[in-house]
N, C-alpha and C positions, 0 to 999 in steps of 0.2 A: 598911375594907371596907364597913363601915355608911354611909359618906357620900359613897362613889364608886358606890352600887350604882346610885341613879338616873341618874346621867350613865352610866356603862355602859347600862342598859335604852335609855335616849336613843339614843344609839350602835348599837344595836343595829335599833331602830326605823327610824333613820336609814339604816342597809345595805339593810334589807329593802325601802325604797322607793325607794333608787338602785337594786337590783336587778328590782324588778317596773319602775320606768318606763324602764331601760335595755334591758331586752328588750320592752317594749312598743312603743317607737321602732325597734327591729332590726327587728320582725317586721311591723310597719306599714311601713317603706321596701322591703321584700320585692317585688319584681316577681312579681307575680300575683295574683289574686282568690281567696281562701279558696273561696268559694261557687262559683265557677267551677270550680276543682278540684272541688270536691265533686263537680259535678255531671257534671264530667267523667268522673270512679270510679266512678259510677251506670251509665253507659253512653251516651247520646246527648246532649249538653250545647245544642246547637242546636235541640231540640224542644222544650226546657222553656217550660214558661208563664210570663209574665213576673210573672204574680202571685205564684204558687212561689217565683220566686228572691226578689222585695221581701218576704215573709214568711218564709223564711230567713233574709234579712239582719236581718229584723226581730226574730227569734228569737235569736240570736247576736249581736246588740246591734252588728251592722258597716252599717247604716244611718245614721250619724251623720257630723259630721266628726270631724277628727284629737280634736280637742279635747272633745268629746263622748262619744265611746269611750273616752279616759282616764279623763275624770271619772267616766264611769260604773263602767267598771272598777274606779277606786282604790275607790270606794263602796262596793258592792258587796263589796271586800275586805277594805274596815274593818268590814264585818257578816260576815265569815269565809265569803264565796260567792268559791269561784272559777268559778264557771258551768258552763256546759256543754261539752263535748267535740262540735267539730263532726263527726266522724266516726262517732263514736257515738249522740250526743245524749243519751249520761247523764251526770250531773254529775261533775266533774273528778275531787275527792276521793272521789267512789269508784273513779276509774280509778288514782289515787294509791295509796290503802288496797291495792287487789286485786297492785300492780306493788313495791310496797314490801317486803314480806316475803321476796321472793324476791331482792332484790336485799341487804336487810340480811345475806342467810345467805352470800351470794356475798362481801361485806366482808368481815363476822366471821370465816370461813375463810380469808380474805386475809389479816386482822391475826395468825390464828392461826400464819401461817407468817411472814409478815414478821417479827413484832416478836422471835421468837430467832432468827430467819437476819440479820434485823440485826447485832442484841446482837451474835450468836456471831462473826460477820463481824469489829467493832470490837473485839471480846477479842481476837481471835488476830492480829490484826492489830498489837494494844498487846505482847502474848506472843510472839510470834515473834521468834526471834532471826537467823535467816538474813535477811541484807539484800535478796535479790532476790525472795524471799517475801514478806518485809515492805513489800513495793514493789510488791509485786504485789495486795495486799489492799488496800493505802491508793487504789490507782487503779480496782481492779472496781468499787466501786457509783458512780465517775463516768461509767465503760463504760456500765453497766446504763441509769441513768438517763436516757441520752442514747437506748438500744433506743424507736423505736416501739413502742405497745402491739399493733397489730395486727399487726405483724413478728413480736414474740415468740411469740402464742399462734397463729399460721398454722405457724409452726418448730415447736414445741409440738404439734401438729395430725398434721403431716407426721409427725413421729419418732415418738411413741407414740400415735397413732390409726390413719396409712395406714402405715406399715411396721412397726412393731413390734406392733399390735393389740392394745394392752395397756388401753386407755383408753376410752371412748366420744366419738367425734367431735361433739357434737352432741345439744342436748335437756338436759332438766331434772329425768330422772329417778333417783332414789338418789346416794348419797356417790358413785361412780365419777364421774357426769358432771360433779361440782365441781370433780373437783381438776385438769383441765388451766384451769380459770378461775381457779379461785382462785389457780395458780400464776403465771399471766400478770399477773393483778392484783399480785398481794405483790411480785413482784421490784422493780417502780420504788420502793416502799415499804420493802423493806429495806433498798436501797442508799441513801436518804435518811435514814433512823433509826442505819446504819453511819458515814456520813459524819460528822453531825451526834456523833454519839456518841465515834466514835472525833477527831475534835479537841477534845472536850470531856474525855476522856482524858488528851490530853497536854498539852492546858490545867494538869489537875486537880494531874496530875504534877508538876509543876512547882513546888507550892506550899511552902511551909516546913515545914508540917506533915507534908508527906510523906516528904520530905527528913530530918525527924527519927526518923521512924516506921522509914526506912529501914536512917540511923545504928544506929537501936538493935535492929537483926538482925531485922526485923521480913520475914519473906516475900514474896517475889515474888507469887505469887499470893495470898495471904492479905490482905499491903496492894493488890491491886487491886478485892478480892472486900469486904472488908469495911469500905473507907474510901475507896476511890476513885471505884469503881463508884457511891456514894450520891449524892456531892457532883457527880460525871460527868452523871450521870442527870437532875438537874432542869432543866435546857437543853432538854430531849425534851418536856418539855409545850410549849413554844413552837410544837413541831414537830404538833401534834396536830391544830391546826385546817388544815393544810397536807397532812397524811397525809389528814384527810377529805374532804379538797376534790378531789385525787388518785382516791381511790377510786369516789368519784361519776363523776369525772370520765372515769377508767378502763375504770368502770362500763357505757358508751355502747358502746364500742369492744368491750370483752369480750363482753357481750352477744349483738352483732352476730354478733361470730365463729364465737361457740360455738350460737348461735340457741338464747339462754335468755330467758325470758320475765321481766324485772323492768321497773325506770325506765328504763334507760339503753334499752332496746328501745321503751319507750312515747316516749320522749323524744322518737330516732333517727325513729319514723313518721308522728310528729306535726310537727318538723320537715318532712318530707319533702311532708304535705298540707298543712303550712301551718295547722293547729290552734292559733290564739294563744292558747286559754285552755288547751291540756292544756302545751302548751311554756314558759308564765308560770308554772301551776302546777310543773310538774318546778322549774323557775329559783326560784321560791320556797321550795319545799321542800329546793334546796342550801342556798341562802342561809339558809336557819333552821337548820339544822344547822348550819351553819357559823359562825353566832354564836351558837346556845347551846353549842358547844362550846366556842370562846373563851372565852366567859362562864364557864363552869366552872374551862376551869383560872386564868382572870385572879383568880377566887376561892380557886383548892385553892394558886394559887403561895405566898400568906403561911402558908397550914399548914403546906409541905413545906419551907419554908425561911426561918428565924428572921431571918436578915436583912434580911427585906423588912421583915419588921413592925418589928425596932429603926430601920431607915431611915426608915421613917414617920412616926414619933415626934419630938415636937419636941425 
């Protein structure tokens, strides 16, 4: 672990700046002028003075060429400045900070309901003895999976907001307005942690030890619960930086729908004006999430499971 950690950090580094100069090259080939936009949202973009606009460009570092606005960029970003927000004109990471919080609570509720609608999904799935049942469980989270996000929480929307009034359509205020998001979020999340889980299952099944555990009267449920389920389960860290990426991702969509204020809304209208440094900063902050997650469990996998570390050994 000790002598892989720097090549991991390497690796890591490595992501983060295939992902800021790949979305630096998107948003650069973009048909349109940022400042143009801007000035357009102002209201009369034809009266502006031409000094205004060269000292906006000149503010927002897009007075350069191609290759001069990278450089400056990556710079800049190796001293931890993501700049300024052209819509705004307050620095990124505070629009980060202020959109972040709201979106972390929107996951954590998400993973709150995924990760035992999962589980629970893949148990009964392994448990169930009726074959058209059992067939029926093993094929929902491919169903699920394949749902649009903004199909499920518009359905979502309709049934318990405009006819059953059960819910709050909309807004980000108190535990009610989460849980049609949070619901929209989890579902592609559980039926990937079900899948995953449940043939790691019948994988596990399979093995000798079970087989003997079995021989000798050992419980259906008990050998799933107490010897199966453990060895099932560490598969699911692979799946962790894949669940995160999902959720960010999600994140965008959900937002939108439900008109909640986190990243994925800051993302979605920064996109929309063409904001390259509040859209790099979103893009870098998946991308670090997404390898310090990796990183973690590429670290927790030799705890959880002895045979990596006897495999490593000469």
């Amino acid at each position: 672990m000790t002598t892989s950690l720097p090549w991991r950090l390497a690796q890591a580094l490595l992501v983060l700046w295939a992902a800021f100069s790949l979305s630096f090259a998107i948003l650069y080939a973009l048909p349109g002028d940022p400042v143009a936009i801007l000035l357009a949202q102002s209201g009369e973009p034809g009266m502006a003075d031409p000094a205004q606009v060269a000292e906006l460009r000149a503010r927002y570092h897009l007075d350069g060429s191609l290759w001069q606005q990278y450089g400056g960029a990556l710079w800049r970003l190796a001293q931890l400045d993501l700049g300024l927000s052209l819509q705004t004109g307050k620095p990124v990471a505070q629009a980060l900070a202020a959109a972040l919080p709201a979106t972390l609570a929107l996951a954590f509720a998400a993973l709150l309901i995924a990760v035992p609608l999962g589980v629970g999904v893949a148990l009964a799935a392994h448990q169930v003895r009726r074959r058209p049942l059992q067939a029926a469980l093993h094929n929902a989270p491919a169903l699920v999976v394949s749902l649009p996000t903004f199909w499920v929480g518009l359905l979502l929307l309709q049934l318990f907001s405009f006819h059953l009034h059960w819910l709050p359509a909309m807004g980000d205020h108190g535990i009610a307005s989460l849980v049609l998001p949070a619901v929209t979020l989890a579902l592609p999340c559980a039926a990937m942690i079900a899948q995953v889980l449940g043939r790691s299952i019948a994988s596990v099944s399979q093995q000798p030890f079970v087989q003997a555990l079995r021989s000798k009267g050992v419980g259906r449920w008990r050998l799933l619960t107490r010897h199966i389920l453990h060895n099932a389960a560490i598969p699911l860290l692979s799946l962790t930086g894949t669940l995160l990426g999902n959720l960010l991702a999600g994140a965008v969509v959900t937002e939108t729908v439900f008109s909640r204020d986190g990243v994925g809304r800051l993302a979605q209208a920064a996109v929309a004006s063409q904001d390259i440094a509040v859209v790099q900063g979103v893009v870098l902050l998946a991308a670090a999430l997404y390898v310090l997650t990796n990183l973690f469990t590429d670290l927790l996998y030799p705890l959880l499971d002895p045979r990596i570390r006897q495999g490593s050994r000469p």
